[in-house]
C-alpha positions as CSV (number, residue, x, y, z in Angstrom):
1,X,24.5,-39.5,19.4
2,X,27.6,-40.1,17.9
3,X,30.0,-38.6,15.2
4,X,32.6,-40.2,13.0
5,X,35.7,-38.8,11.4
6,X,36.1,-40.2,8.1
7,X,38.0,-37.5,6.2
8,X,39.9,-34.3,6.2
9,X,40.8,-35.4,10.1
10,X,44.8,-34.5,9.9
11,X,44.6,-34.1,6.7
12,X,42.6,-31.5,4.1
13,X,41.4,-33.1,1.5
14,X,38.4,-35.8,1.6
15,X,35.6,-34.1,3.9
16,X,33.2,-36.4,5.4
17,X,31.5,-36.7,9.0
18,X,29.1,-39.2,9.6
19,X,27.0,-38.1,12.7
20,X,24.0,-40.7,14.4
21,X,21.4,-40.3,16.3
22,X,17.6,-41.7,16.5
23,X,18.5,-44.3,14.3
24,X,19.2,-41.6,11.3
25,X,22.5,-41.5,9.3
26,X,23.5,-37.6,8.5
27,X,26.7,-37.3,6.4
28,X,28.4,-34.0,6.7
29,X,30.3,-33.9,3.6
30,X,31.2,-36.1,0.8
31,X,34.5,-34.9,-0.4
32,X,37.2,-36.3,-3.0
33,X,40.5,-37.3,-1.4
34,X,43.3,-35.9,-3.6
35,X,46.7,-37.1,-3.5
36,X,48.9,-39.8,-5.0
37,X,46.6,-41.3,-7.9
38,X,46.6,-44.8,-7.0
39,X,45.8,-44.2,-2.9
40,X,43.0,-41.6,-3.8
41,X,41.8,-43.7,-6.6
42,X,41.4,-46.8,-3.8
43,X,40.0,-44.4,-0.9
44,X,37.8,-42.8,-3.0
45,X,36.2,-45.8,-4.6
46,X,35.9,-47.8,-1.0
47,X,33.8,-46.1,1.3
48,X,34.5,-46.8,5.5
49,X,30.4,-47.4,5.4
50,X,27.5,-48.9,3.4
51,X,26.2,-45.7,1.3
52,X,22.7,-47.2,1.7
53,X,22.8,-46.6,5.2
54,X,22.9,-43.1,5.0
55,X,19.4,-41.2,5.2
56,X,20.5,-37.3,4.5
57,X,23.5,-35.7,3.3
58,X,24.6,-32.1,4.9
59,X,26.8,-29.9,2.1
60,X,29.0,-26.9,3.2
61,X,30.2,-25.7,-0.4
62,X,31.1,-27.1,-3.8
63,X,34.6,-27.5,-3.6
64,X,35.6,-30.6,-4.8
65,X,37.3,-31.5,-2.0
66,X,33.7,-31.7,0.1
67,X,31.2,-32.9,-2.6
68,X,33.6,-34.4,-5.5
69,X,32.7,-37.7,-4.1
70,X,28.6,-37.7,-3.7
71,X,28.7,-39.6,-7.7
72,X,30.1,-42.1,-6.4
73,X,27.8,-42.0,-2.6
74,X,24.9,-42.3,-5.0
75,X,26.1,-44.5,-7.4
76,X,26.7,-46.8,-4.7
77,X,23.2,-47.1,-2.8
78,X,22.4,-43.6,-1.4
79,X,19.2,-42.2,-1.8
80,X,18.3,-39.7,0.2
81,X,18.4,-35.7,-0.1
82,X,21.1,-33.5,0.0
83,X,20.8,-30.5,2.0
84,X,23.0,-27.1,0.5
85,X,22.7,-23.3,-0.2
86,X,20.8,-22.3,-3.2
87,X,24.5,-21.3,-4.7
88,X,25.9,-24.7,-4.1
89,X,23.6,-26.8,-5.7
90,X,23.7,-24.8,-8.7
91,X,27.9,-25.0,-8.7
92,X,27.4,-28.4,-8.1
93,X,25.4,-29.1,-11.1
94,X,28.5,-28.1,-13.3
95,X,31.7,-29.4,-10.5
96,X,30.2,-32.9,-10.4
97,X,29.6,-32.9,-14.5
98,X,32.7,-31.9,-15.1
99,X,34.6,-33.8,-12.5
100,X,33.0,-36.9,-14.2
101,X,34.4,-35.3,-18.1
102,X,37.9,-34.6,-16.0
103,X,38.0,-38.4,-14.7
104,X,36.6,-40.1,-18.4
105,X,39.4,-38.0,-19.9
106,X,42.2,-38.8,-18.0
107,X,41.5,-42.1,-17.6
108,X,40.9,-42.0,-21.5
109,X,44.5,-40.5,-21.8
110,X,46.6,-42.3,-19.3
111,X,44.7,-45.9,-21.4
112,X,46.5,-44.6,-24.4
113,X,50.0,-44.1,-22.6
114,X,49.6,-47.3,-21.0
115,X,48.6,-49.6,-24.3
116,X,52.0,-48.1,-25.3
117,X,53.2,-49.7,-22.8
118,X,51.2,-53.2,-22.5
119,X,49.7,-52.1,-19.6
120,X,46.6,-53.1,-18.4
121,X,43.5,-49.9,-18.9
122,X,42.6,-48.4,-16.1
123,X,38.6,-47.3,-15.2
124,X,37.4,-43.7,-14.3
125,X,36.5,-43.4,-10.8
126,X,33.0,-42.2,-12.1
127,X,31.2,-40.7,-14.9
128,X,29.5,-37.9,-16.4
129,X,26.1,-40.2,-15.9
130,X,27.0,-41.4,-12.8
131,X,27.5,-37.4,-11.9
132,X,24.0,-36.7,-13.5
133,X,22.4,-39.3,-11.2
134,X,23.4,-37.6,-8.1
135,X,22.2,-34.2,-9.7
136,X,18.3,-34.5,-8.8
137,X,19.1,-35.0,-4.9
138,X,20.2,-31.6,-4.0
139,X,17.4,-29.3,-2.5
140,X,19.4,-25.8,-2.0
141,X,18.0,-23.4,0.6
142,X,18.7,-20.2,1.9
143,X,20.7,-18.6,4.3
144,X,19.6,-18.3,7.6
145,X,16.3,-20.7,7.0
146,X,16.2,-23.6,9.5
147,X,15.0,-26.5,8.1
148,X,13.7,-30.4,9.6
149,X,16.2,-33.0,7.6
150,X,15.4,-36.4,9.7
151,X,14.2,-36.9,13.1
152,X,15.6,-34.7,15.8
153,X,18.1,-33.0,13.6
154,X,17.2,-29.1,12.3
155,X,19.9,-27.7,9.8
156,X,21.0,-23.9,9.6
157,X,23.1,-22.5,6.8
158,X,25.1,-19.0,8.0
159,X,27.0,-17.1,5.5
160,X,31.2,-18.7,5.1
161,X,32.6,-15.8,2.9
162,X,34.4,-18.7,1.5
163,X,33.7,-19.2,-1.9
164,X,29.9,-18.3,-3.4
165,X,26.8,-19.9,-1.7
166,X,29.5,-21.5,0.8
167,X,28.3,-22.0,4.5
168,X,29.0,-22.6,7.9
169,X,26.2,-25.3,9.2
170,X,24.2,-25.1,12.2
171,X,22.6,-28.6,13.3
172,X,20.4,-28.6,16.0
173,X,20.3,-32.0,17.7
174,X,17.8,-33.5,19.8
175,X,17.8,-37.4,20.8
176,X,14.3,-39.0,21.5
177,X,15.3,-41.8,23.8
178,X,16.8,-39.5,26.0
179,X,15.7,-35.9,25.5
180,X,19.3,-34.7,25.5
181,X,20.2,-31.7,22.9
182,X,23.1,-30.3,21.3
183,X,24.1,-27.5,18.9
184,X,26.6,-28.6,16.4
185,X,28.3,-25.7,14.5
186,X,30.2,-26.8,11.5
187,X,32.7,-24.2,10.3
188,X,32.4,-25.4,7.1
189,X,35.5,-23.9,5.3
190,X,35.9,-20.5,6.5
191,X,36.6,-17.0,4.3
192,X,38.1,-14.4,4.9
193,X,37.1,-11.1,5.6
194,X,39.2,-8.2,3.4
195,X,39.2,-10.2,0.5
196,X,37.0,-8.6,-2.9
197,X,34.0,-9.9,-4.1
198,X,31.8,-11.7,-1.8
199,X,30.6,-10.5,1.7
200,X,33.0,-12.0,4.8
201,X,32.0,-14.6,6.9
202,X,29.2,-14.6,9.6
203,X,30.2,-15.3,13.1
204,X,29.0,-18.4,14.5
205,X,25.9,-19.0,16.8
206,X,26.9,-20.5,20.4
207,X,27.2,-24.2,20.4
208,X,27.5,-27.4,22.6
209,X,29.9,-28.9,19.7
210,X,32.6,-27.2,17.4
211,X,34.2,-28.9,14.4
212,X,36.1,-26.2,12.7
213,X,38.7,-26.2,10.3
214,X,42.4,-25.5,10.5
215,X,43.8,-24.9,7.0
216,X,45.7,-22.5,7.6
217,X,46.1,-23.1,11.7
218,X,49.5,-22.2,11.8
219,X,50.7,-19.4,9.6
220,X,49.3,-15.9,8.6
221,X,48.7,-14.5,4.9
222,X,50.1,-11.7,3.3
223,X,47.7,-9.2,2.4
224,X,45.7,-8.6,-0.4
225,X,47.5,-5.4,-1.5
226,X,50.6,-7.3,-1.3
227,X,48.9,-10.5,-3.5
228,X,48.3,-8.1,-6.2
229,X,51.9,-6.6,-6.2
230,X,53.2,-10.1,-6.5
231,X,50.9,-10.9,-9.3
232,X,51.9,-8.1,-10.9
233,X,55.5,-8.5,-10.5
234,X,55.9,-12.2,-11.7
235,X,53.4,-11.1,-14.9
236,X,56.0,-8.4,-15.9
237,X,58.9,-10.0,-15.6
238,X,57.5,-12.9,-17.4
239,X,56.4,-10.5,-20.2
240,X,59.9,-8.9,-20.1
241,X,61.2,-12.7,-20.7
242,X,58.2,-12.8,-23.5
243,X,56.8,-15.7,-21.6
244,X,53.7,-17.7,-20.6
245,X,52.3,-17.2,-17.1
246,X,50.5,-20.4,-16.1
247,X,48.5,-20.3,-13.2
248,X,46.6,-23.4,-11.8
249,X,43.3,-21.9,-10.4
250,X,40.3,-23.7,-8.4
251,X,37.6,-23.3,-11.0
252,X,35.0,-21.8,-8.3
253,X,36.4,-18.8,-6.7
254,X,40.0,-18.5,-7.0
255,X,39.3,-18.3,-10.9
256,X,36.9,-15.3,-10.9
257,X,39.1,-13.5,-7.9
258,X,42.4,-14.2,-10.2
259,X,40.2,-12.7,-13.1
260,X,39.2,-9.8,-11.4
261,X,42.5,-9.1,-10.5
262,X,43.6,-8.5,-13.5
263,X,41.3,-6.2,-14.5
264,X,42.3,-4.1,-11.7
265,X,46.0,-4.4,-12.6
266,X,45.2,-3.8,-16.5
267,X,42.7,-0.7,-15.8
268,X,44.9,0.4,-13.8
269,X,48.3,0.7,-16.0
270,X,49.9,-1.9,-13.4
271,X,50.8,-4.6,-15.9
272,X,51.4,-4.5,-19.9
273,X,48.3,-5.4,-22.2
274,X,48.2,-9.0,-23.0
275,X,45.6,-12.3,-24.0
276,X,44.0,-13.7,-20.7
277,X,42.7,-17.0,-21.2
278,X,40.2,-19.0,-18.7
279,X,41.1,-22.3,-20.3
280,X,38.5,-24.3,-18.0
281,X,34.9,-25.5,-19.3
282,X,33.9,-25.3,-15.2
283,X,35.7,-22.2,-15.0
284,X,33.5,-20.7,-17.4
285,X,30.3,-22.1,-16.6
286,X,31.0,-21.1,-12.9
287,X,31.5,-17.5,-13.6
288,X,28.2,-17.5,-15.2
289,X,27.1,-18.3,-12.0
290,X,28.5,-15.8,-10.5
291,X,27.4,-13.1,-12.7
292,X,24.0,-14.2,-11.9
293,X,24.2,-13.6,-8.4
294,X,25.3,-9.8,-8.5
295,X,23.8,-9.1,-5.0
296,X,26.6,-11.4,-3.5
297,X,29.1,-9.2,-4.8
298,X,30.9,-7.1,-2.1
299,X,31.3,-3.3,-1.9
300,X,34.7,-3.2,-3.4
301,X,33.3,-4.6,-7.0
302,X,30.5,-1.9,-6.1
303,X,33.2,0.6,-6.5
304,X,35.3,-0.8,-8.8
305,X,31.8,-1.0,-11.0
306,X,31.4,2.3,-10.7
307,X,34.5,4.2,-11.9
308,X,33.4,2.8,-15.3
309,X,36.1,0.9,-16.2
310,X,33.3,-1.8,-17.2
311,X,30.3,-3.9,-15.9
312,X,30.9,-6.7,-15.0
313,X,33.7,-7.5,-13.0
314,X,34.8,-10.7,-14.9
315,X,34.9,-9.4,-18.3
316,X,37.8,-7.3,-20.0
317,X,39.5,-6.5,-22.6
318,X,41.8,-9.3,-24.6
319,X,40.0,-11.9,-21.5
320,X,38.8,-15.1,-23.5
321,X,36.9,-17.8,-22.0
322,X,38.0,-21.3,-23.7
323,X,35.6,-24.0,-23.7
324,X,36.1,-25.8,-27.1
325,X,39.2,-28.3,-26.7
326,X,40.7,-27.6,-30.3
327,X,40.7,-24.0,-28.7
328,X,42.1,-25.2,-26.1
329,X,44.9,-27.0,-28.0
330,X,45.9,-23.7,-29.8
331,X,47.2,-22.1,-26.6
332,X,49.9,-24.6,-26.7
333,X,51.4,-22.7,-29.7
334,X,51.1,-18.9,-28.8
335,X,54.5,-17.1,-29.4
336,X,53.5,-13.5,-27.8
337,X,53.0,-13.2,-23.9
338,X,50.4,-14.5,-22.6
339,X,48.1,-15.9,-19.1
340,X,46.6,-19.0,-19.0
341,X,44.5,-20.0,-16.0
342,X,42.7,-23.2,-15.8
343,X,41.6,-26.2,-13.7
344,X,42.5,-28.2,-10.9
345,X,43.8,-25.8,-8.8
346,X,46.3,-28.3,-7.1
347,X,47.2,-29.8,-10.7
348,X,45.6,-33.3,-10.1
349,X,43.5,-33.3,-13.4
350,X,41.9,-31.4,-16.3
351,X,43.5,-29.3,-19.2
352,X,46.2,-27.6,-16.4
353,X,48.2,-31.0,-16.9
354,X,48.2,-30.3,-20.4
355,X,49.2,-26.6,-20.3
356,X,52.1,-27.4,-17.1
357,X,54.1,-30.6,-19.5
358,X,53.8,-28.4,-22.8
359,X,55.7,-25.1,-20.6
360,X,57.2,-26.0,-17.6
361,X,60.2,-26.7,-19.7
362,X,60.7,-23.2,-20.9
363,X,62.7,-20.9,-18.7
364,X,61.1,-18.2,-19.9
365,X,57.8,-19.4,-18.6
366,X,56.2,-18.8,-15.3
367,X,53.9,-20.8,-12.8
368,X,52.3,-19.4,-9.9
369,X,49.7,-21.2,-7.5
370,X,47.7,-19.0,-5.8
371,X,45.9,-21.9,-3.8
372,X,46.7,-24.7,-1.2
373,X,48.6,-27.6,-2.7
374,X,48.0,-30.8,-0.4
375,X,50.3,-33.4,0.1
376,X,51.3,-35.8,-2.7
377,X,49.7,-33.2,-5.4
378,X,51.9,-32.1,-8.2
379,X,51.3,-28.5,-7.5
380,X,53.1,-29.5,-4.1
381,X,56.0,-31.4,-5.8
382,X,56.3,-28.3,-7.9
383,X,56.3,-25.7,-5.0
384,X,59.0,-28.1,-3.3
385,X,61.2,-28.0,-6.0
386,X,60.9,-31.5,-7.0
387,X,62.8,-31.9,-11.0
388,X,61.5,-33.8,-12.8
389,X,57.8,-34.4,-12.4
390,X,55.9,-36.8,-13.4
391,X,52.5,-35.7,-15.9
392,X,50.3,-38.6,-17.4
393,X,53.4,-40.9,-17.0
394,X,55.9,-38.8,-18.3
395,X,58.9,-37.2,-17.1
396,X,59.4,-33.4,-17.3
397,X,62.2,-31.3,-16.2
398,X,61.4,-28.1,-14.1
399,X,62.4,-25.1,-16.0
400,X,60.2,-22.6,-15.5
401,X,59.9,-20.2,-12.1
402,X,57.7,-21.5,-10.1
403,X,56.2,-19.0,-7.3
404,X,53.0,-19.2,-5.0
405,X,51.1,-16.1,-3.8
406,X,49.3,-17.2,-0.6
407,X,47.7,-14.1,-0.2
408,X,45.2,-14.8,-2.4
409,X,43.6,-17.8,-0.7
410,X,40.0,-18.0,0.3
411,X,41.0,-19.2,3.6
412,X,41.5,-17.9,6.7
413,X,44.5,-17.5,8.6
414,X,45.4,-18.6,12.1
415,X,44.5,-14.9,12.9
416,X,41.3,-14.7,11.0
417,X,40.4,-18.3,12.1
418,X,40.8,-17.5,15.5
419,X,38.8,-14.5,15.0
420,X,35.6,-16.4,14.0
421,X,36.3,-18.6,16.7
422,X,36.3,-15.5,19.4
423,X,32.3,-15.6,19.6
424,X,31.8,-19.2,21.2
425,X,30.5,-19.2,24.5
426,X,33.3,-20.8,25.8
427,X,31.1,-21.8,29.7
428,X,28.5,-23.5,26.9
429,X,31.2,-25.5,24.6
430,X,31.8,-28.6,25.8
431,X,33.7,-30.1,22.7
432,X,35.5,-28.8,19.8
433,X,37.3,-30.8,17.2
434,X,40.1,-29.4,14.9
435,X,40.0,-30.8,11.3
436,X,40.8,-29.9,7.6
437,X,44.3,-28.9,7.7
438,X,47.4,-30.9,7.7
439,X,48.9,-32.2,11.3
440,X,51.4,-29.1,11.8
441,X,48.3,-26.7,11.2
442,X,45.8,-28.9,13.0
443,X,47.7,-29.7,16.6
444,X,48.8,-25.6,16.5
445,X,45.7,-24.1,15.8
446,X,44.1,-26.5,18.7
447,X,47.0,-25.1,20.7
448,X,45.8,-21.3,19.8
449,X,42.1,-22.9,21.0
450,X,42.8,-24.0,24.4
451,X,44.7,-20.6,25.1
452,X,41.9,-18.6,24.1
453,X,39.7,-20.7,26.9
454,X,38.2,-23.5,24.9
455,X,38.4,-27.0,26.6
456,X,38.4,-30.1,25.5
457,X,40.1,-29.3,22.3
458,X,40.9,-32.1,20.4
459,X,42.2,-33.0,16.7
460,X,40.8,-36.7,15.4
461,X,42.2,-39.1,13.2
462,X,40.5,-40.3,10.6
463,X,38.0,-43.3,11.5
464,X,37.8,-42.0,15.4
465,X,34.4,-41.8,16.9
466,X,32.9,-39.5,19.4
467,X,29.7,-40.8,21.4
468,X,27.7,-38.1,23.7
């Protein structure tokens, strides 16, 4: 048995584990890289293996960063099933449609900046059809519900608290020619456990292999009482300014938790009325989703529920949801005070671009991420300080205040990491590998490991192989 590191290894972007055994293929995750266009572009086109090898496919969640890629997995050769939550297929059938609209359209755009400039056109990276080929594959199953995938390998999906339907996998291995066994426990990204709206994270089951991920491996979050107070804050003094608020959201989870938010701040007197707008397409489509699973709602919306203040905890007063692109368009000329959240969350793609060059050159204007921003993303250049930025080719001057509210994210911390880690029979473990978070996060959280008792810590590059 063997497993391969092909993404998110030093890095957090790009998921994707190939593990072999009994002549079988299982990829673990089939994530978009995202970082400077032209090297994502490249990496994400060329895969490090024949997609026609692989005979199953293992998903986590539908962040784009784990399954943004499987268009292009499919598109190239692979034919086999795709193994997810209930939850995740059904995000999935809207992220990977959308992705492929996001990628048409910018491709689209950037075609007619670089005519302009006798350049030659660039190609989308995929499609909408390309997307809706890799649709039929999922098969989504339930928490808790082990399930045969190929020969010798049983899959078990435990509860992330990460974003909805997300999951922590369990993959019971067994190798024929030998008879040797292992249990590999995938953290899967990991959630947190005081944060509203879905239930927190299940510990994990004992296992003979740990990958686990390291986001957030070497620094703690504020907490969510003191997230809400700096949202509050910043939307105030932007409204005293009689500014926007621009707020680059993930369109699955941070949206609906940002959206929520509000409604608690507005209900509860904390910040002026004013227009919400969830200027995303997936956004909107995604909290359908949600609303449609009401039994994966924590006790907190229970509560909030049940003052009266409405029913549903992502709907409110003067809250539109923008689909129509002309509507969208219109948001560029509001003169009163106003919130705009919308997609990508790290500003890579999608109608943020559009909303970020048409305000970031207002003073008056704020934009706050409440997300992680990897390397070589503009919502990192813009947390750095970096004036001016480049948007679809052109230059823009920094203007606005720029802020980021970390304790929103739907990460854990080094604390709460380390907390789910806590469980592992450490006299069983015989190998843990740290991945999914940048090198400074990565090498200390492995640090935190070993103190805690865990041997044989150790964080891969990308392309390294393990045999056992």
């Amino acid at each position: 048995m063997r497993i391969t590191f092909y993404g998110a290894a030093q890095e957090v972007t790009g998921s994707m584990y190939l593990i072999e055994i009994n002549g079988r293929r299982i990829l673990m995750e089939c994530g978009m890289f995202q970082g400077s266009r032209a090297v994502a572009y490249d990496r994400n086109l060329k895969f490090p293996f024949d997609p026609k090898t692989v005979d199953v496919m293992v998903l986590s969640h539908a962040h784009i960063d784990h399954s943004g890629n499987i268009p292009n997995l499919v598109k190239q050769g692979f034919k086999g099933r795709i193994w997810c939550t209930a939850a995740t297929r059904n995000l999935c059938a809207y992220m990977l449609l959308d992705s492929g609209h996001i990628q048409e359209s910018d491709a689209e755009y950037l075609n007619k900046q670089r005519a302009r400039k006798n350049e030659p056109p660039v190609a989308p990276l995929y499609t909408q059809a390309d997307a809706e080929a890799a649709i039929p594959l999922f098969t989504g199953i339930g928490f808790r519900q082990p399930v045969s995938v190929a020969d010798g390998v049983v899959v078990t999906f435990y509860n992330a608290g990460h974003i909805l339907g997300s999951a922590s996998v369990v993959l019971d291995l067994k190798e024929a020619a030998t008879g040797k066994s292992w249990r590999l426990v995938f953290s899967g990204d990991i959630g947190r456990k005081d944060m509203p709206i879905l239930w927190p994270p299940e510990t994990p089951e004992d296992a003979d292999l740990l990958i686990m991920e390291s986001t957030y491996g070497d620094r703690l979050h504020g907490t969510a009482e003191e997230a809400r107070k700096k949202l509050q804050d910043v939307v105030r003094a932007t409204v005293r300014r009689r500014g926007k608020v621009i707020i680059p959201a993930f369109a699955v989870g941070r949206t609906q938790e940002i959206v929520y938010a509000l409604n608690q701040l507005e209900a509860g007197g904390d910040i002026p009325p004013l227009q919400v707008f969830v200027d995303s397409p997936l956004a909107v489509n995604v909290t359908e989703v949600f609303r449609l699973h009401p039994e994966e709602w924590d006790e907190e919306v229970r509560a909030f529920m049940a003052t009266g203040r409405g029913h549903n905890p992502f709907d409110f007063n003067r809250l539109e949801y923008v689909r129509d692109a002309e509507r969208s368009k219109q948001l560029n000329f509001l003169s009163d005070p106003a919130i705009i959240i919308s997609a990508s969350g790290m500003a890579e793609s999608g109608r943020i671009l559009h909303h970020l060059k048409n305000n970031i050159e207002d003073a008056n204007n704020s934009v706050i991420f409440v997300g992680f921003q990897a390397e070589n993303t503009l919502g990192r250049r813009l947390l750095e300080g970096v004036s001016p930025v480049r948007i679809f080719g052109e230059e823009y001057d920094v203007k606005a205040q720029v802020t980021a509210i970390d304790g929103y994210s739907a990460h854990a911390d080094q604390a709460e990491l380390l907390d789910w880690a806590l469980p592992c029979d450490r006299s069983r473990l015989q190998q843990s590998f740290v991945v999914h978070g940048e090198q400074p996060s990565a090498f200390t959280f492995a640090e935190k490991l070993r103190n805690t008792g865990m041997k044989n810590v150790i964080v891969p590059e990308r392309g390294q192989t393990f045999e056992f």
